[in-house]
Phi, psi and omega in degrees: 000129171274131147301138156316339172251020185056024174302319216199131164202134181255153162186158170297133169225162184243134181293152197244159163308343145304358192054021171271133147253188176268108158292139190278199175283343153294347191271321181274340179275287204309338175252353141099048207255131183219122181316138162111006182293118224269144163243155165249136171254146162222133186219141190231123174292331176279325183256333169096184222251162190197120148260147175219170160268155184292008177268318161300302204287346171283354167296306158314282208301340157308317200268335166224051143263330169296000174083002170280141195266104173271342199244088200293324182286350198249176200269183164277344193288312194297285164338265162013262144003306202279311244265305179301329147284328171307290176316309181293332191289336175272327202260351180264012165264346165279358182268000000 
């Protein structure tokens, strides 16, 4: 289901036997997403999985090797961390 102004959008997808979903075509039109396109997953038990693309979180990883507080609850040290796994995760989904 879409929002009216084409912002947002919901649906159900079902994990596959392989543990693969569809992200569907609206979803993949509205983020301009084309197969071989590397995503980052991040999953939390308390807040639940998030995908993005690799352009956002390297835009993150940028903001706090530049010293900007992106993760308001965590240290910098904390920070750090996050922003250097991301990066490698990205760079081993482009090899």
């Amino acid at each position: 289901m879409k929002d009216k102004k084409g912002e947002r959008f919901l649906s159900a997808v079902k994990l596959g036997p392989k543990g693969q979903i569809v992200i569907p075509k609206e979803v993949r039109e509205m983020f301009a997403l084309s197969p071989g396109d590397t995503l980052v997953l991040m999953a939390d038990k308390r807040r639940g999985i998030a995908l993005q693309t690799s352009e956002v979180m390297r835009r993150m990883v940028d903001q706090v090797f530049d010293g900007q507080d992106v993760l308001p609850e965590a240290g910098e040290a904390e920070q750090r961390a996050f922003a250097k796994l991301v990066q490698q995760t990205i760079e081993e989904g482009e090899a």
